[in-house]
N, C-alpha and C positions, 0 to 999 in steps of 0.2 A: 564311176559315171553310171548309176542307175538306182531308179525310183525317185529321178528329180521335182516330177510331177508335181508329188506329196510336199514340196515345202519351197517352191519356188519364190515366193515372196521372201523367206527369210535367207535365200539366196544374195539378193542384191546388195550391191555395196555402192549406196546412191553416191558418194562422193566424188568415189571414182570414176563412176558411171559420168559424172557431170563436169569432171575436170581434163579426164585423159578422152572419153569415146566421143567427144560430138561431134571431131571433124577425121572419125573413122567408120568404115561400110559396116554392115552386117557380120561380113564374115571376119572383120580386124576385131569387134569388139567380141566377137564369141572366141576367139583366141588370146586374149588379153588377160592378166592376173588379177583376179579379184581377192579384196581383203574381206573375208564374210564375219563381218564384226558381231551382225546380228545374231549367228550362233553362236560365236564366244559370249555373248551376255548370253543369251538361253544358258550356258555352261553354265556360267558366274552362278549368276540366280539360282539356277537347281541345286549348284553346290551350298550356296547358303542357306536356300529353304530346307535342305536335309539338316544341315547343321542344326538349326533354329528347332526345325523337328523336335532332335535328338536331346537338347537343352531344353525343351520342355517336358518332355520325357520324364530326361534325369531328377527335373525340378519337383515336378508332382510327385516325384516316387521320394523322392527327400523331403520333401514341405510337411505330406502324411506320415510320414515315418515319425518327422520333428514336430509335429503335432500329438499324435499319438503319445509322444514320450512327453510332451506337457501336459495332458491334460490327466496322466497318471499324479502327478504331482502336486495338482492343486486339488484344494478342501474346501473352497470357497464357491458357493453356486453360481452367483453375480460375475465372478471372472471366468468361470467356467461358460456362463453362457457369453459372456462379450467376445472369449476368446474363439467361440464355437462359429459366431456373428464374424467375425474376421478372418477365418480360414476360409468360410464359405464362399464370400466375396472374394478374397486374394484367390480361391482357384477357380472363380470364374472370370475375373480380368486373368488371369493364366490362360485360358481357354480362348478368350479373346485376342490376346498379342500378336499381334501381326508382324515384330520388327524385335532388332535387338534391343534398342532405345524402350520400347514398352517393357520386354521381359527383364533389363536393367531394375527398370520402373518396382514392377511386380515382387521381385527377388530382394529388393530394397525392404517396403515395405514389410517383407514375411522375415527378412532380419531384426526389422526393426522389435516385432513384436513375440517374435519366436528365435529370441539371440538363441547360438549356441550352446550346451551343457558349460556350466563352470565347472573346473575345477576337475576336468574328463582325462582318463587315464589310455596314453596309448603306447601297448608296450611295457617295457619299464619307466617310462617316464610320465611327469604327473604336468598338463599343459598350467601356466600360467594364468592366473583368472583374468577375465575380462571384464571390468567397471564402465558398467555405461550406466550415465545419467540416468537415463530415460527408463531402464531398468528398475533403478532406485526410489525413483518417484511412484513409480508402478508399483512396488510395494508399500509404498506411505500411503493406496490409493489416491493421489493427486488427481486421477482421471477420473474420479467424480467430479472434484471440481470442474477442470478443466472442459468437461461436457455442457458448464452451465453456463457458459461464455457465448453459446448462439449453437449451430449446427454442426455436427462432427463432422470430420474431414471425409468420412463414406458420403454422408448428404450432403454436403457439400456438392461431393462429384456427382452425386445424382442429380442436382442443377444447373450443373453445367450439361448434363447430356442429358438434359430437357425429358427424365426418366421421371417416373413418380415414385415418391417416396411414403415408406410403411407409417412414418410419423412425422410430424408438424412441429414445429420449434414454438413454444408455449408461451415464450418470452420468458425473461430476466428474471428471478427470483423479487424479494421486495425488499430482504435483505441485501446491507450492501458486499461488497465484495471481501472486505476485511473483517467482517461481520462471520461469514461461513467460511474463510478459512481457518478459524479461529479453533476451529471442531476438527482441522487438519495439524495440528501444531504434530511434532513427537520430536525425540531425539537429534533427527537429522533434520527435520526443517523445525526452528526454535521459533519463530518469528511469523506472523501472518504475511509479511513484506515476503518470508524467503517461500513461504507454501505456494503464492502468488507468482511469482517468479519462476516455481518448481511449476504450477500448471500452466503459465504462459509457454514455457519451451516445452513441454509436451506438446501442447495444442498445435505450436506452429512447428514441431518437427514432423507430428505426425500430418499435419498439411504437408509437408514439405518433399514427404514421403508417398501422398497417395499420388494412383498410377492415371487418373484420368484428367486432376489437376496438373500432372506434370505436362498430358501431353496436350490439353490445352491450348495451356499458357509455351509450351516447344513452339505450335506450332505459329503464335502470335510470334516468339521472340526470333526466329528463321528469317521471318517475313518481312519484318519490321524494325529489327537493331541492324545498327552500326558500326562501325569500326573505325578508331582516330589513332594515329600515331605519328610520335612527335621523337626527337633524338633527345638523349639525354646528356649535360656534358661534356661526357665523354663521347658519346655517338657525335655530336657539332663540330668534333673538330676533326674527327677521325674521317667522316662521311662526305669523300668531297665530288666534284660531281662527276668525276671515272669510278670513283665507287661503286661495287656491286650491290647496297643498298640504296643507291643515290633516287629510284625511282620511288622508294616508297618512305622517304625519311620524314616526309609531312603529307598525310593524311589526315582529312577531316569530315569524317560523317559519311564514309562509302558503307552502302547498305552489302551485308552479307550476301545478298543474290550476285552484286556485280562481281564478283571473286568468278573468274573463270577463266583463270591459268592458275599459275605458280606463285603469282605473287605471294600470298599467304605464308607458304615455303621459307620465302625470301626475310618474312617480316618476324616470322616464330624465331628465325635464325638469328634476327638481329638484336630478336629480345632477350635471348637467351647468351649473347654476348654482352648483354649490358648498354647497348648502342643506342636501342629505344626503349618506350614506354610508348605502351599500345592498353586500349582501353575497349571492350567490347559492353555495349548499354543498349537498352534501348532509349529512344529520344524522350525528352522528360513530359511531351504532352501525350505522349502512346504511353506512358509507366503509370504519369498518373491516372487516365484512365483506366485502365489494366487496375488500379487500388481499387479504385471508386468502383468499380465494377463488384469485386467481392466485398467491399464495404458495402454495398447499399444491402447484401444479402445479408450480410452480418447485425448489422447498427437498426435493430427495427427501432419504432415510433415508443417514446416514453417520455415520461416530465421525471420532475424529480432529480433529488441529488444521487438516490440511489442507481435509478437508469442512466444518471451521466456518469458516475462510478463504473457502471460495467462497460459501457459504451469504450470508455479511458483504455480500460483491460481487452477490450478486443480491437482498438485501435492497436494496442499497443503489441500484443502478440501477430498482427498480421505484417505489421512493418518488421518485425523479427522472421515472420515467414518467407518476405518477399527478400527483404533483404542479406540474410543469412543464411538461408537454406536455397527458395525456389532461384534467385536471380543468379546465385555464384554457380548450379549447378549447370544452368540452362549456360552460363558464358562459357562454362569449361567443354560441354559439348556442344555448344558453337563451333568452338576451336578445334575439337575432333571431326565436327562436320568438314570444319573448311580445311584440315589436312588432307581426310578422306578426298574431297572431289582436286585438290590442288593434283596431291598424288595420282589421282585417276589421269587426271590433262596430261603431267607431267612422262606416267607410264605409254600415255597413246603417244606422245610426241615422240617417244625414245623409238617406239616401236616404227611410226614412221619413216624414224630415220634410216633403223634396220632395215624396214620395205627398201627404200629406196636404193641401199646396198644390193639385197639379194634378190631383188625383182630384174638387176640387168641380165642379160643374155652372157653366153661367152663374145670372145672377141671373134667378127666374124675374116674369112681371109677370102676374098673373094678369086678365084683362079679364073683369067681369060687370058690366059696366050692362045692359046689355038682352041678354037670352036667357040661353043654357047658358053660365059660367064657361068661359074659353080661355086658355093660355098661350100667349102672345107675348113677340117678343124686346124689350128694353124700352127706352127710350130715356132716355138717361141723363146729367147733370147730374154733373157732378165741380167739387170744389171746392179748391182749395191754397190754403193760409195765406201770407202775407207780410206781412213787418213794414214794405214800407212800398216798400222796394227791393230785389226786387221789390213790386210790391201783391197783395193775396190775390186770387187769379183763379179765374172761373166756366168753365167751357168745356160745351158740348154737344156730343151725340156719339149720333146716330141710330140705330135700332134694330140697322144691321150695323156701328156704331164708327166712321161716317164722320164729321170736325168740320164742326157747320155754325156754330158759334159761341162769337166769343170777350168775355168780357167784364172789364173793369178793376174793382176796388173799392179805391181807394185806403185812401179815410177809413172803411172799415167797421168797421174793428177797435179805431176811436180810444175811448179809457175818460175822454175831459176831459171835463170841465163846461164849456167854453169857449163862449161862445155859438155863433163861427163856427166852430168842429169839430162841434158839433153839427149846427150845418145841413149840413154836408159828409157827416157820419157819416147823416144823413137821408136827401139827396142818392141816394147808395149804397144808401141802403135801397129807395129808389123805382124804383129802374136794375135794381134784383135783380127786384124784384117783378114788373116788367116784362118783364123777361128769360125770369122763369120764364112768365108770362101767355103770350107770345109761343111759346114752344116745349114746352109744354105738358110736362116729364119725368114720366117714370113713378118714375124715384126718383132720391136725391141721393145721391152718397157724399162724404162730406168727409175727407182726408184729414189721418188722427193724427199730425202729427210733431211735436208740444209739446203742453204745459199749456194754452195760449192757444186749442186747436182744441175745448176742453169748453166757453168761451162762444161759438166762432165757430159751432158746432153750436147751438147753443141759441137765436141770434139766425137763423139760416137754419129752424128750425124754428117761429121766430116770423112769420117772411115766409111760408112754407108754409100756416099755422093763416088768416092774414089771406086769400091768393088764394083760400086754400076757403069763406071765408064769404064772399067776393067769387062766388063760382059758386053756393051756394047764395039768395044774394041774389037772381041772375040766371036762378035754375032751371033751373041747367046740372048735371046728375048727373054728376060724375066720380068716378075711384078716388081713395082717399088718395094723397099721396106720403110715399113713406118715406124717414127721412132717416139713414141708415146708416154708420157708420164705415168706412173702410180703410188698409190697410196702405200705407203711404209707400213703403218699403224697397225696391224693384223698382221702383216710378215713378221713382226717383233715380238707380238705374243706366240708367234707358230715357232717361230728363234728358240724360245725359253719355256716350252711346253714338252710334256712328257712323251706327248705321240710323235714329236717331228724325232724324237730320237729312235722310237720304234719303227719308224718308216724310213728314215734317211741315218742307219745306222752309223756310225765311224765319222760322220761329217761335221767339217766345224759349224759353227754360228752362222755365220755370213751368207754360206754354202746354205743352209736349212733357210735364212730368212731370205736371198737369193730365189729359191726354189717356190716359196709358198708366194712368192710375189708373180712370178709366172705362171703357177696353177691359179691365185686370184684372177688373173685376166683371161682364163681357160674357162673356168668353172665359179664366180665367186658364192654362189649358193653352197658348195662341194666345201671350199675353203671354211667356209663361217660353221658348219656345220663340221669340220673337222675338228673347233676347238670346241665341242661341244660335249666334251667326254665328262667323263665320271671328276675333272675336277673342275669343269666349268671355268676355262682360261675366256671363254667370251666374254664373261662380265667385265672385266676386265676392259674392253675395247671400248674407248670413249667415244660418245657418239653427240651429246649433249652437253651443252654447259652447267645446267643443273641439275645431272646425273646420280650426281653426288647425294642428293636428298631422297635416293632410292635406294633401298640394300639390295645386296645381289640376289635374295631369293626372289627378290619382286621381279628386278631385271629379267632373271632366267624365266622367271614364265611368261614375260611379253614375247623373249626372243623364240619359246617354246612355239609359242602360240603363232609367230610369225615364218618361222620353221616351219610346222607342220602344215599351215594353208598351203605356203610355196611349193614345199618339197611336193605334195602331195596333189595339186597341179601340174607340176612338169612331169612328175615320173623318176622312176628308178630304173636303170638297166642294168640286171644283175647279171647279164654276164660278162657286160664290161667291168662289171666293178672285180669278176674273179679274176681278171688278167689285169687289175689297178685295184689295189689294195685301197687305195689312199679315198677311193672314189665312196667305201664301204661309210663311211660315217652319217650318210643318206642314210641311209635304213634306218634308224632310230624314230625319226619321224615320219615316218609311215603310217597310216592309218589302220590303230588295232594291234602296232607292234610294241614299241619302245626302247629301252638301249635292254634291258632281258631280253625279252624274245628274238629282236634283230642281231643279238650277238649269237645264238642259238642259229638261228639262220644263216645267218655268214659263216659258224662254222659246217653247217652242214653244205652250203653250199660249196665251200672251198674245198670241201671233203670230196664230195662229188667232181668239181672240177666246173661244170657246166649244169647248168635249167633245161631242158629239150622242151619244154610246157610247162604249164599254169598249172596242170594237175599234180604232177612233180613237187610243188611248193606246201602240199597237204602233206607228205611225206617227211619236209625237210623241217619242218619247222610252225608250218599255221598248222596246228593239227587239229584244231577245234571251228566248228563249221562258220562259228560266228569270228574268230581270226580270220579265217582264210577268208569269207566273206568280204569283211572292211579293207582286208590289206591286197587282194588279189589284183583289183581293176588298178592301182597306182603301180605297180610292178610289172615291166615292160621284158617278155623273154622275146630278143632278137634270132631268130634261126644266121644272119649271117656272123656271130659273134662267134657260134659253136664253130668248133675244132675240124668238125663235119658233119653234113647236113642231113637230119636226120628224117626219119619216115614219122615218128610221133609229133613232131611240130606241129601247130597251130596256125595259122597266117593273123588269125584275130588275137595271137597272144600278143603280137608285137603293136596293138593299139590300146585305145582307154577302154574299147568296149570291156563291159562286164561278163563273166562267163555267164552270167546269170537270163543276159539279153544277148545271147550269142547265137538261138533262134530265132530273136528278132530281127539280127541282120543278114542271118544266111535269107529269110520268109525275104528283106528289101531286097537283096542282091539277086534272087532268083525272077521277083519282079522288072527288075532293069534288064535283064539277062533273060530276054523268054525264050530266043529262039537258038540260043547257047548252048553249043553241047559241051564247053568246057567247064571245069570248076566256076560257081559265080563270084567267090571271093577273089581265087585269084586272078580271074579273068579281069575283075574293076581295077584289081592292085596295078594290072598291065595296063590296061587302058582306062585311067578317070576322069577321062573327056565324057566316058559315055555315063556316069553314072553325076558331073559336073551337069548333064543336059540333062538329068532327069526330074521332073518334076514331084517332090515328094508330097507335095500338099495335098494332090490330087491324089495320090494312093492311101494318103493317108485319113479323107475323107472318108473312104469306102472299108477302111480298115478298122477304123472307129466304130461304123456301125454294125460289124461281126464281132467285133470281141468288146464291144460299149466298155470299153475303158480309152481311156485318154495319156497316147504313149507319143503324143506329138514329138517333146521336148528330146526323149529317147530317142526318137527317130533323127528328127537334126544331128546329134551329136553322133550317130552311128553313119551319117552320112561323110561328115567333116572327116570323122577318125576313120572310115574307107579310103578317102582322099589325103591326108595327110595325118597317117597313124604318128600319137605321140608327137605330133608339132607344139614346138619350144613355145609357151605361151609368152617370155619375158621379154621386155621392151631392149632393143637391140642396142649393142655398147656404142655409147660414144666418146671420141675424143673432148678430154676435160679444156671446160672454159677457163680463159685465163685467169679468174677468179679462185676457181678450183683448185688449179695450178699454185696460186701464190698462197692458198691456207694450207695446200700442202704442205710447201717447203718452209712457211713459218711453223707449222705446227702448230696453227693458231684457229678459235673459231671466231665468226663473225667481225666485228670491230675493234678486233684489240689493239688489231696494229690499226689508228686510223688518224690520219691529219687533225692535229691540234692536241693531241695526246701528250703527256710527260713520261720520257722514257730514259733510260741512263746507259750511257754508249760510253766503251772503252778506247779510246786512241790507239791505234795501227799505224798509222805513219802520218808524218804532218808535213806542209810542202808553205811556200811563203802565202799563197792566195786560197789555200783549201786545205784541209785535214781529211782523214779515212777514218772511218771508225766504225766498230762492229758494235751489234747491238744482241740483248740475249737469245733472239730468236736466230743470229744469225748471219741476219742481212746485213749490207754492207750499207754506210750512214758517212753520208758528206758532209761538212757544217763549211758554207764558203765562207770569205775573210767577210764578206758583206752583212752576214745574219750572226755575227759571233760577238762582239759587240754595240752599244749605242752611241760608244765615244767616237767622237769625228776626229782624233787625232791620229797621225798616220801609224798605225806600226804593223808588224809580222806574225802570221801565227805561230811560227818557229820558237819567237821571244814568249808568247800564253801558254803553250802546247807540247805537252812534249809525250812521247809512244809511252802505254802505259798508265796515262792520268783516264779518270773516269767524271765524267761531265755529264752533268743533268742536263738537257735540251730538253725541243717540243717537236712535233714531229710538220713538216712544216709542206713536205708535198712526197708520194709515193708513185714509183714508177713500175708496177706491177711485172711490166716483160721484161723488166733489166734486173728488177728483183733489188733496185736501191731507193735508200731513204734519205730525202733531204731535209737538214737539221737545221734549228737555230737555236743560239744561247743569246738573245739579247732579252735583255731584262724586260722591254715593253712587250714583248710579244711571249715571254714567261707568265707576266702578271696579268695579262688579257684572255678571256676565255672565249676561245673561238673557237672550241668544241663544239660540234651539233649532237644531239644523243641521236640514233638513230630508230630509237623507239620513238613513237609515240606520248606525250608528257598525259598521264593519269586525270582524268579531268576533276578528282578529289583532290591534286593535290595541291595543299593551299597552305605557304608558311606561315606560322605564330608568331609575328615580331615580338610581343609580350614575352613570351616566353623564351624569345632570346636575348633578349634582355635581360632578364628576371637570370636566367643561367650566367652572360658574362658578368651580371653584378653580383653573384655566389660565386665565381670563379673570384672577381678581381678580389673580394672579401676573405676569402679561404689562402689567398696567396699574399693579402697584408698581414694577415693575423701569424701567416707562418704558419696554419694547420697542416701537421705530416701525418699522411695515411696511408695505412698499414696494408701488407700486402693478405688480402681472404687466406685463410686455411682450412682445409678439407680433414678437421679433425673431430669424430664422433667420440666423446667422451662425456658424461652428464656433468664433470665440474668444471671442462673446459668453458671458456670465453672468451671472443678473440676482440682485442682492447689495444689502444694505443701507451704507451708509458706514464704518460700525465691520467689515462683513465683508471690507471694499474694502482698509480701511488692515493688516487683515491678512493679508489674501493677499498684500497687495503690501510686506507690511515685510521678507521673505527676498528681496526680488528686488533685482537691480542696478539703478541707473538704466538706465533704456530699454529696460529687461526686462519684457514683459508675460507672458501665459500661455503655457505648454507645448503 
């Protein structure tokens, strides 16, 4: 917290600002967590613009090198100086590049004309030659010709960037075109036809290739193309409307700007299964113009058959430019454009969802039996389900997450009427009751990972109800205990991670993902940062539906980035973390540290035992002025954590202030405090009524104009942090809505489980008016005798039904607090779609009946003919060809015996 002054606009995080502060005071929203996105792009960007630097850098010192080494080689004055004319230019559009897209551009071009050495020795080994066309033409001089076709691709772009140009286009020869290639014939072009042919794809690669025509025409084709996609087939019948491509299976003419989410994602995905055919263009009266625009430059004014001869030859090289060089290039980065921003959306969503994880508080416990209501940290009772092997496990875990207790329930979860389960399932009830007697929790969390954890709650709630009228009995005033859901999904990665075994040695599974479910409801910032080690088990933690389209190094630096804001907001207490090991994995994101230095850190401090000051941390570990600097003010040294209290302590160590602005606040505290003869720091620490009544504005008026610097911002925040040193900025825990609750115990996100759905349920027990049946997530599924069939004749489900069979239904109505689904199998209510999407429907998207049509009359045609096709192989060999057996016996009826492929 200091030198905010200098960058306060890039501070705000307007979204926030405008979604969670508007119906909070001054002082709720200056305690509240900000996401400061705007310095992470400041990040982004500098790390690119270095990149981009250094790639230009590399490029000029390689371009002149491979220049130099060309012009050693050539004898020819004319190529010498065109090649001299094209270096010049390529390293001043290099000089110019602003973007990776231009220096693509650039580096194209300087391959184009300056290929690599043939035939270059590295090592012992001699590289393979490289045959480019355009090469070979370039020695037949072709590009004479090709110059006489209208304006070469430099003036060209000097036209479009409205530059002026060293010479004029003369017009057309008088000769015609077949006429002067005639004087080009040699070996390898035989024919005036193929010389003509050899300078039309010069002319339009090297269009195709220059950097100011590319970016142009980039930036018409962003603006102004489209995107259609249709299913193919196979995509028609596979894609149905629970489909994960079902939103984008018919598209027509969405312009590229609209793309802003994932969809794209979605749609690369489905092409690359085969499912669609997707087409990126621009619309045909933007292309044509976009022609006519460089034809009108090209096609000057002539009569004659000779000037419609050439006219023929530069039409016909620019529809070869547009069409097989400039257009395919610009659709395929299209396609990388619209990964790039889809991925962007897609990374901010993910990262949101982590906000919203590690932004809650701990769980608060509020103590009022006797006197004023207190928040303390609470001690807490976690609970995991097991069916048996394991058994469902109790674990305890003291106010700082330390285990003091484990306990077994085998038979708790038994449902027989057995006599001796019952006394077992008793047994267990009396060991719980005990358990809780004995360690008295402030709340319970049980964790959701099935259907089964809605009665394991309800019987632990019944144990809870019984010790409270057992203490009322006794006339022992205590709080309620609450008995709380949580999320599983991060207890199971901490389960099967390498650090829960370094922290909870000897322990089984249960036990470890028991324990990280209780420190989640303690700390979950602590937790998610615990699987942050060196093997990166957080990726891992699904957060998103389509997560999947992210690789984990992407992941990790959102969660980094969302990490470091938070951590570095609340603060680190290190010296709790030396008496809570578990607590140490903070420290990595620290400001200035990282997982090197904070491990360095941690052992020095563990070495020592205790922090007594902030000064102390130069010794341990920041030992360079500009670490200690960044890392100092987020690292919280508490004097009552030490062992004993020591004379070096600080009072201002245990707040954000910076050591840096720690004259600033003794200069405010001796202002509030004039006629004070005690310390002023901790005089305010004792009493911050008096320094809550002071008016800082007004000192700070007067303070402004002796030192003309403006330390307003500094001032507020050394006010707050007097008054409430280190106050949790995170939005406080709440009990989960029942929404919450029911995607926990599906293990489900958003709509999957949703009325009108098709789901496939197993039979559990069948009865004459109803059946039970379990479904994959879990929950228990009723199908009554009334939605099981549409026959109107009487009979039994006992006689359809039997335990065991598996039955397609629809999902037909959902009871969220009972956690059961009601099913139907009648055929009219299978065949009817009374599904709603709960998205939003694309307003592109618009079905081709033609073209399903035109598909089921190739289908119906391909299945009378009896055409059988062959399953793709993924086999690289130059004689391979993968063929059906009727394609086999005819390729090989002209052949000799022993003769295979050409």
């Amino acid at each position: 917290m200091y030198r905010k002054e200098r960058c306060l606009s890039l501070l705000d995080d307007i979204e926030h600002d405008e979604a969670e502060n508007e119906e909070n005071d001054d002082f709720g929203q200056a305690c509240q967590l900000k996401w400061h996105k705007v310095l992470w792009v400041i990040k982004q960007l500098d790390r690119k613009w270095l990149l981009l630097q250094k790639r230009k850098s590399a490029l000029q010192m390689y371009q002149r090198k491979r220049y130099d080494e060309e012009c050693l080689n050539i004898d020819n004055s004319e190529r010498y100086t065109l090649n001299k004319q094209l270096f010049e230019s390529i390293s001043k559009s290099l000089n110019k590049a602003e973007s990776e897209e231009e220096i693509d551009d650039v580096d194209a071009k300087f391959r184009l004309h300056f290929p690599s050495a043939e035939g270059r020795i590295d090592g012992k080994f001699k590289r393979p030659l490289r045959k480019s066309q355009y090469n070979n033409r370039m020695k037949a001089d072709l590009w004479k010709l090709a110059s006489k076709f209208g304006y070469t691709s430099e003036q060209l772009s000097l036209q479009i960037a409205s530059e002026e140009m060293d010479v004029e286009f003369q017009g057309h020869p008088d000769e015609s075109p077949e006429e002067i290639a005639l004087n080009f014939t040699c070996p390898m072009f035989k024919t005036p036809e193929l010389v003509l042919k050899g300078a039309r794809h010069m002319a339009a690669l090297e269009m195709g290739c220059e950097p100011c025509i590319k970016k142009h025409i980039r930036s018409i084709f962003v603006d102004k193309a489209v995107l259609s996609a249709s299913p193919t087939p196979q995509g028609n019948v596979t894609i149905d409307c629970f489909h994960q491509f079902s939103g984008v299976k018919w598209l027509r003419d969405k312009p590229l700007s609209k793309f802003n989410d994932a969809q794209w994602l979605l749609i690369q995905k489905a092409e690359e299964e085969k499912l669609l055919q997707v087409s990126i263009k621009l619309p045909e009266s933007m292309l044509i113009k976009l022609i006519t625009s460089f034809s009108d430059i090209y096609l000057t004014d002539g009569a004659g058959r000779s000037a419609h001869l050439w006219k023929e030859q530069c039409n016909s090289f620019l529809h070869d430019a547009f069409f097989n060089f400039l257009l395919p290039s610009m659709e395929k980065e299209a396609q990388n454009l619209l990964t790039s921003r889809a991925k962007h959306w897609l990374l901010m969503e993910y990262g949101k969802e982590l906000w919203k994880m590690v932004s809650v508080g701990p769980y608060s416990y509020v103590k009022n039996v006797v006197g004023p209501a207190e928040s303390i940290a609470p001690k807490v009772m976690s609970c995991c389900w097991g069916s048996g092997k394991p058994a469902t496990t109790f674990v305890m875990l003291d106010s700082s997450g330390e285990l003091l207790d484990v306990l077994e329930a085998r038979f708790f979860n038994l449902r027989s009427q057995n006599i001796d389960d019952q006394q077992r399932k008793k047994n267990d009830w009396q060991s719980i009751l005990k358990f809780m007697k004995n360690h008295q929790p402030h709340v319970i969390v049980i964790g959701a990972a099935n259907a089964s954890c809605v009665r394991l709650k309800e019987d632990v709630k019944e144990i809870v109800s019984k010790l409270e009228e057992n203490n009322r009995e006794l006339g022992q005033a205590t709080n309620a205990i609450s008995v709380v859901y949580g999320n599983e999904s991060l207890p199971q990665l901490y389960e099967h991670s390498e650090i829960s075994s370094d922290q909870l040695p000897g322990q089984p599974g249960i036990v470890k993902r028991a324990v990280a479910l209780g420190r989640y409801l303690q700390n979950p910032l602590v937790m998610v940062a615990t699987l942050c080690g060196a093997n990166r088990e957080i990726v891992s933690w699904k957060l998103c539906s389509l997560e999947n389209f992210l690789t984990p190094d992407e992941k990790y630096e959102m969660i980094e980035e969302v990490m470091v804001d938070v951590t570095n907001q609340v603060g680190v207490d290190v010296n709790f973390a030396v008496s809570h090991d578990w607590y140490f994995p903070l420290l990595q994101f620290v400001s200035g540290l990282g997982p090197q230095k904070a491990s360095i850190l941690q052992k020095k401090i563990v070495q020592y035992r205790a922090v007594n000051n902030r000064k102390e941390l130069a010794s341990f570990g920041l030992k360079t002025k500009k670490v200690y600097h960044n890392a100092v003010g987020f690292l919280c040294v508490r004097g009552s954590q030490l062992p004993c209290t020591s004379f070096d302590t600080d009072l201002l160590d245990c707040t954000r202030i910076h050591p840096e602005s720690y004259e600033l606040a003794e200069r405010l505290a001796k202002a509030v405090c004039n006629d004070i003869t005690e310390a002023p720091i901790a005089y305010l620490m004792k009493e911050p009524q008096v320094l809550s009544a002071f008016d800082v504005n007004d000192y700070l008026d007067s303070h402004e104009i002796e030192d003309s610097e403006n330390r307003r911002e500094t001032f507020y925040h050394i006010k707050m942090e007097l008054l409430h040193g280190f106050l949790d900025p995170r939005k406080p825990y709440k009990v989960p809505s029942l929404d919450e609750e029911f995607n926990m115990i599906c293990g489900r996100n958003g709509a999957a489980l949703a009325e009108g759905r098709i789901v496939q349920a197993i039979v559990r027990h069948v009865q004459s008016q109803r059946a039970f049946c379990v479904l994959n997530s879990g929950l228990t599924g009723i199908i009554m005798k009334d939605d099981f069939s549409n026959e109107d004749d009487d009979f039994s489900l006992e006689e359809k039904l039997h335990e065991g069979d598996k039955v397609c239904c629809k999902i037909k109505q959902i009871d969220k607090c009972k956690c059961l689904v009601l099913l139907t199998c009648k055929a009219s209510e299978m065949k009817r779609n009374s599904y709603k999407d709960i998205d939003e429907v694309d307003p592109y998207y618009h079905e081709n009946v033609s073209i399903l049509l035109n598909q089921q009359e190739k289908a119906f045609t391909d299945e009378k003919l009896g055409k059988k096709h062959f399953e793709p192989r993924m086999i690289s060999h130059p004689c391979f060809r993968n063929m059906t057996m009727g394609q086999a016996m005819e390729f090989l009826s002209v052949k000799n015996t022993g003769e295979g492929r050409d």
